[in-house]
KEDREN-192233 format. One record per atom (N, C-alpha, C, O): x, y, z. Coordinates in steps of 0.2 Angstrom, whole numbers. Layout:
! KEDREN-192233
x:y:z
X:Y:Z
...
! end
This chain:
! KEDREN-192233
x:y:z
524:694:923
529:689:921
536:692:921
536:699:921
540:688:922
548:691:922
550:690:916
547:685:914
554:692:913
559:693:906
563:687:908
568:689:911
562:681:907
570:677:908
576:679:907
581:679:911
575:681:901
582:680:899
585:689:899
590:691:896
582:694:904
584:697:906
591:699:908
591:699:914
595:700:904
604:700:907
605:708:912
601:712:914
611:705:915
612:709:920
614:718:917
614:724:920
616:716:911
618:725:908
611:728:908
609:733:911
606:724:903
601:725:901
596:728:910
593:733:911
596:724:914
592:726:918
596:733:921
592:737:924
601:735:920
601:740:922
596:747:918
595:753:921
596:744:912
594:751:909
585:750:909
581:755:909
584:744:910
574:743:911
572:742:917
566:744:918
576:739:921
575:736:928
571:729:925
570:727:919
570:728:930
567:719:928
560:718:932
560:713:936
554:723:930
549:723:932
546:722:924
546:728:921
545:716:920
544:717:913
537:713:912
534:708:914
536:717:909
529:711:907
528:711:900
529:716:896
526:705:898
526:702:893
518:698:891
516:694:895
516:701:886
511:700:884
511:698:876
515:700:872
503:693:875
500:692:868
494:691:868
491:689:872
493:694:860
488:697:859
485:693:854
488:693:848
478:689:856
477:685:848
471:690:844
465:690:845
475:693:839
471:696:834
477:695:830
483:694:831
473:697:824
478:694:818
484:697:815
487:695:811
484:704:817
490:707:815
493:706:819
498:710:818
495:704:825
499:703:829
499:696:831
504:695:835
497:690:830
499:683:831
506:682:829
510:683:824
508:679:836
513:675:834
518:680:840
523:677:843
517:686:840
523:690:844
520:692:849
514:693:851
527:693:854
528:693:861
529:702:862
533:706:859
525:704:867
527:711:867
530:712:875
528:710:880
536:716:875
538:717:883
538:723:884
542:727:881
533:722:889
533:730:889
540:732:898
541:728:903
542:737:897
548:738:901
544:746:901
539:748:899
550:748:907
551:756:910
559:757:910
564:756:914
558:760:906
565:763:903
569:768:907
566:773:905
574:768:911
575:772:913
579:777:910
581:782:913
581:777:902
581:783:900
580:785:893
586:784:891
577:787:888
573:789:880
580:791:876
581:788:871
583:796:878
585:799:875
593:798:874
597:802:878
595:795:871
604:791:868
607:798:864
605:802:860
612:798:867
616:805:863
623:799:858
626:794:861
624:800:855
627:797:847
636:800:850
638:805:852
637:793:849
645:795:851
648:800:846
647:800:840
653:803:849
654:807:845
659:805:839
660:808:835
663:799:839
667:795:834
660:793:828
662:790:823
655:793:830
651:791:824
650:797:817
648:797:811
652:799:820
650:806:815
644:805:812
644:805:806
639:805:816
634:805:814
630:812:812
631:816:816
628:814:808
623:821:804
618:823:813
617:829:816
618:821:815
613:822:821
615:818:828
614:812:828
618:823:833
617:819:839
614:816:845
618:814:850
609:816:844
603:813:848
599:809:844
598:810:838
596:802:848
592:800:847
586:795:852
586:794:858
581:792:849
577:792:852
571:785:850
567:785:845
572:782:854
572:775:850
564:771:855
565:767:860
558:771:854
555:768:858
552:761:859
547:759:863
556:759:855
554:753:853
562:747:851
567:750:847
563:742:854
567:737:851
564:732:849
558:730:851
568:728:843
563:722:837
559:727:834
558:733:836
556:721:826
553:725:824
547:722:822
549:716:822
541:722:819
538:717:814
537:719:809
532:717:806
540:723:807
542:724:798
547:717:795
547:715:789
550:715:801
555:710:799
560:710:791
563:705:789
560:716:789
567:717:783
571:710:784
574:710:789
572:706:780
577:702:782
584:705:781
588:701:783
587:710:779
593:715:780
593:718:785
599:722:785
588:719:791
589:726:794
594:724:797
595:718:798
599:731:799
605:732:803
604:729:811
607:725:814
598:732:813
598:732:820
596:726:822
596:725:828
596:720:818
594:715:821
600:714:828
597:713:833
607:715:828
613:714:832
609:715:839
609:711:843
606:721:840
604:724:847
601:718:850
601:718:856
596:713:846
592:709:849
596:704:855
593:701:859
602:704:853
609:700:855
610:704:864
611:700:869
609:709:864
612:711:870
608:712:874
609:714:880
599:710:873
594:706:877
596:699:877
591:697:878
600:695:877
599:687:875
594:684:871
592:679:873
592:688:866
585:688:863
589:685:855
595:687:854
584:683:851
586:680:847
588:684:840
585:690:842
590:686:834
592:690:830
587:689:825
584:693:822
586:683:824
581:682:818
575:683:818
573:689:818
571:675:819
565:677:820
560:680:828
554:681:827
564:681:834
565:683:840
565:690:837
560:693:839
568:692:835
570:700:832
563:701:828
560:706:831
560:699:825
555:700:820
548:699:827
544:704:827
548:695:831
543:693:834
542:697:841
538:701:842
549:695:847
549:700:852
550:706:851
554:708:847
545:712:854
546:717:853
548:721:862
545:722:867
553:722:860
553:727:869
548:733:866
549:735:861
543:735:869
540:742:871
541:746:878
537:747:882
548:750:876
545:756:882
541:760:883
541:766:881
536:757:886
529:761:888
529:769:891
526:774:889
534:769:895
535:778:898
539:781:894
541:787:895
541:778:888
544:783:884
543:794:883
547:798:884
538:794:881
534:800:882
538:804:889
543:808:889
534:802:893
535:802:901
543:806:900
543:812:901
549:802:898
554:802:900
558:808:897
563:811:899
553:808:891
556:811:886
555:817:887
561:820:888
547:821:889
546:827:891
553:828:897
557:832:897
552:823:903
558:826:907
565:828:906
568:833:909
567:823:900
573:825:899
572:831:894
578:833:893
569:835:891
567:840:888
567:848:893
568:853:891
564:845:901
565:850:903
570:852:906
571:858:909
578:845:907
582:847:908
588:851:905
585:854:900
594:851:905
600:854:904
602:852:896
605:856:892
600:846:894
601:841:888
594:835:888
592:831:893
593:837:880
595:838:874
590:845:871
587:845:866
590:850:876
588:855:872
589:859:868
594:861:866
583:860:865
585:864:859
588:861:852
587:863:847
592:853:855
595:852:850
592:846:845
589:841:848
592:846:839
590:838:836
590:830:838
594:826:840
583:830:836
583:823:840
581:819:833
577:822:829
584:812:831
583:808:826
577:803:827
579:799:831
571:800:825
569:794:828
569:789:821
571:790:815
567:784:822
567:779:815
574:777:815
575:773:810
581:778:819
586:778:817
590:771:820
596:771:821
585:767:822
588:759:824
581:757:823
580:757:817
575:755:826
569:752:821
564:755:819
564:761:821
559:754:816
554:760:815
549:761:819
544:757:820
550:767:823
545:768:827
538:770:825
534:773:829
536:768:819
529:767:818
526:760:814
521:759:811
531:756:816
529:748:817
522:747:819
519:750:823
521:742:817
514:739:820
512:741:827
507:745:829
517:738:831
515:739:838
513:745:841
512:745:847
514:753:835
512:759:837
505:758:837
501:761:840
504:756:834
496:758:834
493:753:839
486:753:838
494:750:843
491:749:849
495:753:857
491:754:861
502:754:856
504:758:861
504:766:859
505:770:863
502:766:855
503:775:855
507:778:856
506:784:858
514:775:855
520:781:861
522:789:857
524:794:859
520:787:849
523:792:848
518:799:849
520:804:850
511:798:847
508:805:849
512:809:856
515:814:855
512:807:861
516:807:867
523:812:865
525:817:867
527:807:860
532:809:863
533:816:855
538:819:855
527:816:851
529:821:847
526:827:852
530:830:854
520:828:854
516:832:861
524:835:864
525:841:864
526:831:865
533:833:870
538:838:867
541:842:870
540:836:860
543:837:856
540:844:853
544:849:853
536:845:852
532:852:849
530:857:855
530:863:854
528:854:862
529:858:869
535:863:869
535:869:870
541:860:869
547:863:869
549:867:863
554:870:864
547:866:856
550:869:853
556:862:849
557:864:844
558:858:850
564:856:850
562:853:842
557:852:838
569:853:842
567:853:831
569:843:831
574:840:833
564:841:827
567:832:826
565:830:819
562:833:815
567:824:819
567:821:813
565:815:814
566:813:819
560:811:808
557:805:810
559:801:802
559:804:797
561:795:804
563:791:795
560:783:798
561:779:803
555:782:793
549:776:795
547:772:786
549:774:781
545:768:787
542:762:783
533:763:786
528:761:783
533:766:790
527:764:791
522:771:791
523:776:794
516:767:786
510:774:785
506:776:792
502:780:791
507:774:797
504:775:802
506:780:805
503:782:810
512:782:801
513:791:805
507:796:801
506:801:804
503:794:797
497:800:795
494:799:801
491:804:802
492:794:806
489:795:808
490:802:816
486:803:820
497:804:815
499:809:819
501:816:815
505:820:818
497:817:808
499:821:803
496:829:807
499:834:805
491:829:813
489:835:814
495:838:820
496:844:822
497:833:824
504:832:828
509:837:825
510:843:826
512:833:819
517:833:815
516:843:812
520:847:814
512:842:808
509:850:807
511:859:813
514:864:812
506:855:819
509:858:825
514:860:827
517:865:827
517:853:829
525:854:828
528:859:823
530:865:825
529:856:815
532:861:810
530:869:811
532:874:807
526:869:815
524:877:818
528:882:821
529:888:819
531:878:826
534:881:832
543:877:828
548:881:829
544:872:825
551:869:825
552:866:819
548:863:815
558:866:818
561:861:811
559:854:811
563:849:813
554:852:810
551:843:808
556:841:799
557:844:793
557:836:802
559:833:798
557:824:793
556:819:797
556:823:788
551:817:790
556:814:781
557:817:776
556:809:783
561:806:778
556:797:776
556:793:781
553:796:771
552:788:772
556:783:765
557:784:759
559:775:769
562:774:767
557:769:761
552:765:763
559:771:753
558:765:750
564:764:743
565:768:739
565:759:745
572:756:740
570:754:735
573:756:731
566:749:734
562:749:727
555:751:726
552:754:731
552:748:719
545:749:718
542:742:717
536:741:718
545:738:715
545:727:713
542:725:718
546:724:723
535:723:719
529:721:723
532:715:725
532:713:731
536:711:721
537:704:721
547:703:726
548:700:731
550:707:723
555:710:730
551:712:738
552:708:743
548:717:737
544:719:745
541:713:747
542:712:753
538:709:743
536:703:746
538:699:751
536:696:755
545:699:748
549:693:751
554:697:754
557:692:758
558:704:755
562:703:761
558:708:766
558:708:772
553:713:762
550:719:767
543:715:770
539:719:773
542:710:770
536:705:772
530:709:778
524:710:777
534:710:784
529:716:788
527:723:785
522:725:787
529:727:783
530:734:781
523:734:776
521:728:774
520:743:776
516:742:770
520:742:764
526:743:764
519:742:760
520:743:752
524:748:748
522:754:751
525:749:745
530:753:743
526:759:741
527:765:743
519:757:736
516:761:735
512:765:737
510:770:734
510:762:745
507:763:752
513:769:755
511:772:759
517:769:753
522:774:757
524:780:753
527:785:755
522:778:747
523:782:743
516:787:743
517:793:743
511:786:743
505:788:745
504:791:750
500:795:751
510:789:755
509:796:763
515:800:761
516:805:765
519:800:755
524:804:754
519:811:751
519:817:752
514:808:747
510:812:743
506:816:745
505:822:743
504:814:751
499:817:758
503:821:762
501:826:765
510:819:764
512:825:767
513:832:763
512:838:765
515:830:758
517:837:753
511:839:751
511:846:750
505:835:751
500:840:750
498:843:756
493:848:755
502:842:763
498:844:768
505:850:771
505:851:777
509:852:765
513:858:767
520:856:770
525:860:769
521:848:773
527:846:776
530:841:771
527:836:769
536:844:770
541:840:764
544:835:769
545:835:775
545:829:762
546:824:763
552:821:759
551:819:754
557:821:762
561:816:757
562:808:758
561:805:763
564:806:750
564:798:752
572:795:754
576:797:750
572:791:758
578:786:757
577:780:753
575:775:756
579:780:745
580:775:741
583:769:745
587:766:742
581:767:751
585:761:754
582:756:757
577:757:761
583:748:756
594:747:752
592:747:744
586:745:742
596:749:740
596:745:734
598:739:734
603:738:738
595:734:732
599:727:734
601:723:728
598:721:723
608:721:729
612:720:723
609:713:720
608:708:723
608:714:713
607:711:708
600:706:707
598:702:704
597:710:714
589:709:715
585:715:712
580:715:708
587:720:714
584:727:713
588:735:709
585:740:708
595:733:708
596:737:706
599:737:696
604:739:693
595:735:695
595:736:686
595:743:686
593:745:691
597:746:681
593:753:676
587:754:676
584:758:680
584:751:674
578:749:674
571:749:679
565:751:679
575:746:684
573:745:692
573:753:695
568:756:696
581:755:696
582:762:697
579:768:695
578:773:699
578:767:689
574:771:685
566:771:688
565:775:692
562:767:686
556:765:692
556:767:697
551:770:696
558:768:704
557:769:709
559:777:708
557:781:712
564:779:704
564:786:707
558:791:702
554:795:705
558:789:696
550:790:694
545:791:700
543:796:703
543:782:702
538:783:707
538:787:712
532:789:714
547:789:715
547:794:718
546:804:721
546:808:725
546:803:712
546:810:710
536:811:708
532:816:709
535:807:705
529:806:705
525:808:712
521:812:712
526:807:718
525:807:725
526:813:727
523:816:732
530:816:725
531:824:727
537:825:732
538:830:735
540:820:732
549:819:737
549:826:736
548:829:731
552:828:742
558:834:741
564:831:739
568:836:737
566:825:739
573:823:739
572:814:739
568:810:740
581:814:735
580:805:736
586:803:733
589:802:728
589:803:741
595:799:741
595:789:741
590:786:743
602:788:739
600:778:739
607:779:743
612:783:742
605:772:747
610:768:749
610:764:747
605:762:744
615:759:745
618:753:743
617:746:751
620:746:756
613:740:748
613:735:753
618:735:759
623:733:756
619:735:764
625:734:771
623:729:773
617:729:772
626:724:777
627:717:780
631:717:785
637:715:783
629:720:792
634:722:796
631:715:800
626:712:798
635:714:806
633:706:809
626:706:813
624:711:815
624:701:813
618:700:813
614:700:808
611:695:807
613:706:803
609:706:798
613:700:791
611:697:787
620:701:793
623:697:786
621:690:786
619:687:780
620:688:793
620:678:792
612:679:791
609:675:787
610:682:793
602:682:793
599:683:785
594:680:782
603:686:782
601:688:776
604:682:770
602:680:764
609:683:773
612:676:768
610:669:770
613:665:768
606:668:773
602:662:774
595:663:772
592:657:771
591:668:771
586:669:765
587:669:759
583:666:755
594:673:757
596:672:750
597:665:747
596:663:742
600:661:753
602:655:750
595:650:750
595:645:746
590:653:752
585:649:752
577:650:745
573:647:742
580:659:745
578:660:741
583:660:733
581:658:728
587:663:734
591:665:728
595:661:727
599:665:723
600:654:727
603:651:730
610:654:725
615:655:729
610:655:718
614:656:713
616:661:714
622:661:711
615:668:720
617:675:721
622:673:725
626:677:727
623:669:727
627:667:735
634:669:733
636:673:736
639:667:727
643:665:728
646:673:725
651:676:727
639:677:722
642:685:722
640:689:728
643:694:728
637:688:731
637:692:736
643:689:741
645:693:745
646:683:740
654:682:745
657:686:743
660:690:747
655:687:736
662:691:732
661:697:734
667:699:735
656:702:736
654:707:735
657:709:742
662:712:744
653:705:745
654:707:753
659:704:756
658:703:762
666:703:751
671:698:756
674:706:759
674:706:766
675:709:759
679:716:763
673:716:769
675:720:773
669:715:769
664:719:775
658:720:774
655:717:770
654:725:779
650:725:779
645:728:773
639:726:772
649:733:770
647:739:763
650:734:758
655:730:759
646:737:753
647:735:746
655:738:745
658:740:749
656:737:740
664:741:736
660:746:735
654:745:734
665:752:736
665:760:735
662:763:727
659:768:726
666:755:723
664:758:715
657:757:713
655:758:708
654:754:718
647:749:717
641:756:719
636:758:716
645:758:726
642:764:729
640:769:724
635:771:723
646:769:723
645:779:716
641:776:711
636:778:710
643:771:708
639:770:702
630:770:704
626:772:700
628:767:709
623:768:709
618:775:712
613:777:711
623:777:716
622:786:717
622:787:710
617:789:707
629:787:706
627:791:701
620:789:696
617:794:693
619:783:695
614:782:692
606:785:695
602:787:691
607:785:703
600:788:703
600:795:705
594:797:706
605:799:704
607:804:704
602:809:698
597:813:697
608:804:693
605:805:684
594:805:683
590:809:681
594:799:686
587:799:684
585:802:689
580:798:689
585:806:695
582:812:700
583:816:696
577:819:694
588:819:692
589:826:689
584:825:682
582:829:678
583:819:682
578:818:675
571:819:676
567:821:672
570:818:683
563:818:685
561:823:689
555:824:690
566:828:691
565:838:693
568:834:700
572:838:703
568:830:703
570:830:710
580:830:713
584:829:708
581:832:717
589:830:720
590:826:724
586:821:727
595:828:725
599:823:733
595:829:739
590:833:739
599:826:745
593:829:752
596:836:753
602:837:753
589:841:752
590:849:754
596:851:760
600:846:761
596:854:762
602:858:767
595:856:774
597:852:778
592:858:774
587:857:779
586:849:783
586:847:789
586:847:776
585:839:777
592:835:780
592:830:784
598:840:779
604:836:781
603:834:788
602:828:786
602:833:793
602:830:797
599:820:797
600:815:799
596:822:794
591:814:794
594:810:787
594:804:786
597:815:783
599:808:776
607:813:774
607:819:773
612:809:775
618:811:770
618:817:765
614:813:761
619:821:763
618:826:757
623:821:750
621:820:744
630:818:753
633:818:747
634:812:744
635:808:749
635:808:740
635:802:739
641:798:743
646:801:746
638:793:743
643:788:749
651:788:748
656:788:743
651:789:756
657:789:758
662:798:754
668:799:753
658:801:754
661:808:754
658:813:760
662:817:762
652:812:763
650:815:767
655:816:773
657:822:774
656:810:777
660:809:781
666:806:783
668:806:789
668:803:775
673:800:774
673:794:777
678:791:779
666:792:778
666:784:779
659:783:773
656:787:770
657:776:773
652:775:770
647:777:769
645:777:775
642:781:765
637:783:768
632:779:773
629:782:778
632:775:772
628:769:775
628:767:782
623:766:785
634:767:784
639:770:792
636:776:794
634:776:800
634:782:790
629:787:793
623:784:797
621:787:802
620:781:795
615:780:795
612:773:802
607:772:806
619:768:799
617:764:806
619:766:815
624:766:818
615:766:816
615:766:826
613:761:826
609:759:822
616:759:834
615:751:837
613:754:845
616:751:850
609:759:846
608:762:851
602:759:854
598:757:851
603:760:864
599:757:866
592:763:867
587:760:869
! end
């Protein structure tokens, strides 16, 4: 099959030999998979991003985690693919990613240097575990020596934990997983594909037991759904309980795409939050700056209460070291989003 609505930019970067497939079994109903040949893995992070790491590495677009906040929904736009449930359903799969990857490894660039993956959707989404691309492309990554970092929702990285090990042998592995809260009844309703909070916390346990630290990303806090004292307190408990090396929070962001997307769940689900989240996010994308510290500061306080901190020196490439908006003098949250292909 051809890609309809393959655009003329887009073909440049997959070619328009795509095939598109579904699969009736039950974890996968309902979603279209496109598989592409990517002509190229490996996206270098412009250098106005100030991003903590320049490189990245992205082998999948859409997601079926379906977050109704995630950032990256926008990218589904510049396929002419849909942002919402399109986003959640289509998934592009670059199949040669692996492939592309050792090649560009034995060229000129990006050797030697940090590579980020998880840093636009999760590359251990559902549809890893039918395509496989990451054993491949960690193989490639640990052949060379090259030092990288992986930040996921999905338990499905243990099933590459003798990979992962390997690698940490020869190079700097880095492995960060993101859980924003601990409230079974929250996860339900915006993190709907993802395992479980407690599920991921459970493979934070299993990496440290198995020698590779792991910090968390507290992210998003979601305002006046998830962030009480109370709430914040709970998740950083659960996360020290886990064995984090570290655990920084982000503050909810609503950049386009994920904003209308979210605010039309909220209105469906929350109706009464509407008129403060206008308020909140009438400036933009990010929370107000005083909203940011105080809730750093707040999980800061109960980290140092539960032995843990903010992200080690080691860790800085994959999570911000300082609380929002001191790192790099923009949001911390802004660290964090790429819109790459």
């Amino acid at each position: 099959m051809r890609w309809d609505n393959l655009s003329e930019g887009s073909a440049a970067l997959f070619g328009t030999d795509v095939v598109s497939r579904t699969f009736d079994t039950p974890e996968f109903r309902g979603i279209t998979f496109h598989e592409v040949r990517a002509r190229s893995i490996v996206n270098r992070v412009p250098g106005a991003s100030r991003m903590p790491f320049e490189w990245t590495v992205n082998p999948y677009r859409g997601c079926t985690h379906a977050c109704v906040y995630c950032f990256a929904r926008k990218t589904h736009a510049y396929l002419d693919l849909d942002t919402g449930t399109g986003f959640d359903s289509q998934i592009v799969v670059k199949v040669n990613a692996p492939d592309l990857l050792r090649r560009a490894l034995s060229g000129s660039h990006p050797r030697g240097e940090h590579i980020a993956m998880g840093t636009n959707v999760d590359c251990y989404q559902r549809a890893e575990g039918r395509y496989r691309l990451m054993p491949g492309i960690i193989e490639a990554l640990r052949d060379h020596a090259n030092p990288f970092s992986i930040l996921t929702k999905g338990t499905l990285l243990l099933r590459d934990l003798d990979l992962l090990r390997q690698a940490a042998e020869v190079t700097e592995v880095g492995i960060s997983v993101s859980v924003g809260f601990t409230d079974p009844e929250l996860w339900r309703t915006v993190e709907p594909g993802t395992p479980s909070p407690e599920r991921r916390l459970d493979m934070v346990r299993t990496l440290s037991e198995h020698g590779i630290r792991c910090g968390v990303l507290m992210a998003p806090v979601i305002p006046f759904l998830g962030d009480t004292p109370e709430q914040l307190r709970a998740t950083v408990r659960a996360i020290a309980a886990a064995g984090a090396t570290s655990v920084t929070p982000l503050a909810l962001h609503l950049r386009p795409g994920a904003r209308e997307w979210y605010l039309a769940w909220l209105a469906r689900e929350h109706p009464h939050l509407v008129p403060r989240y206008q308020r909140m996010y009438a400036g933009g994308a990010y929370a107000p700056k005083w909203y940011q510290r105080q809730i750093t500061r707040q999980v800061h306080e109960f980290a140092a209460e539960y032995g843990i901190g903010p992200a080690h020196r080691g860790e800085a490439r994959r999570i911000p070291e300082r609380p929002a908006g001191e790192h790099t003098g923009r949001p911390m949250g802004e660290a964090m989003q790429l819109s790459l292909l």
